[in-house]
C-alpha positions in Angstrom: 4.1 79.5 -10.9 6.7 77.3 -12.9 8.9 75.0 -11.0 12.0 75.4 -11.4 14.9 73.5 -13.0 17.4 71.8 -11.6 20.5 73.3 -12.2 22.6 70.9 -11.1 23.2 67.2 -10.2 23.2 66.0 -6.6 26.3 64.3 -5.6 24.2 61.2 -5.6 23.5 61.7 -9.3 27.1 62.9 -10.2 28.4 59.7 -8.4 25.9 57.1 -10.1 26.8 58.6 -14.0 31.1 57.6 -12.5 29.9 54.3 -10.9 26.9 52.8 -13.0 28.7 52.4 -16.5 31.0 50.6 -14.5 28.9 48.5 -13.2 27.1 47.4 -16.3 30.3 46.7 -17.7 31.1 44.0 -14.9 27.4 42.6 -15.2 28.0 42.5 -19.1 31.0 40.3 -18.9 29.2 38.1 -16.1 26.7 37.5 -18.6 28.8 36.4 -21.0 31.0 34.2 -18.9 27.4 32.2 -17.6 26.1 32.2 -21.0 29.7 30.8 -22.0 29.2 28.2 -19.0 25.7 27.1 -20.3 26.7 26.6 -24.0 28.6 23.3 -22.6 25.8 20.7 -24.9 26.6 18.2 -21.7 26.1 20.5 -18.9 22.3 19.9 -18.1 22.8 15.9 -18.5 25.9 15.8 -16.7 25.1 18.3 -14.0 21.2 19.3 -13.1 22.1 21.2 -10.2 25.1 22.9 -11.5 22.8 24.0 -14.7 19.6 25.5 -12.6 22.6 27.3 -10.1 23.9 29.0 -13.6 20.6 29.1 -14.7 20.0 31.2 -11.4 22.7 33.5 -11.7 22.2 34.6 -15.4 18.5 35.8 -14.5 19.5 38.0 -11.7 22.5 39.0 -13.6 20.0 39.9 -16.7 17.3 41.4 -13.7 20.0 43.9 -12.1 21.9 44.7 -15.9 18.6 46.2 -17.0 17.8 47.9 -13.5 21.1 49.6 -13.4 21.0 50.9 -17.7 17.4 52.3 -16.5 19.3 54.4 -13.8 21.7 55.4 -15.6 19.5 56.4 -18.2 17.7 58.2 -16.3 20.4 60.0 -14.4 21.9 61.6 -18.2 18.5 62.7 -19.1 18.8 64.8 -15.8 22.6 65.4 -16.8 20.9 66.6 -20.4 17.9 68.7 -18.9 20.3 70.6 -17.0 23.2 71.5 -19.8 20.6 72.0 -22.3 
């Protein structure tokens, strides 16, 4: 026997696809502002520790920006298989 479709979004799923975009948004800009930071040529000679903190931040920054676009990818493919 088939399964059936889904024929609609949880709230779960209706709430990431208002949220998410948001989200990657604010993690796009943060990205930009620590790759702004790390563009000073005297940052890693003037400040180590300051550099490897940035460093840090722009890796988990890049980590959760690519988690979060594979949700929401994957939440409007369900959003797509549903309208047809």
């Amino acid at each position: 026997r088939p399964t059936e479709r889904v024929k609609k979004l949880s709230y779960k799923h209706q709430r990431a696809l208002e949220i998410l975009p948001k989200e990657i948004d604010a993690l796009g800009q943060e990205i930009v502002r620590l790759e702004g930071l790390l563009a000073d040529p005297n940052l890693f000679s003037s400040d180590r520790d300051k550099y490897d903190k940035i460093c840090a931040e722009l890796d988990t920054a890049r980590a959760s920006l690519a988690e979060k676009e594979d949700s929401w990818l994957e939440v409007e493919m369900m959003r797509e298989e549903i309208e047809g």
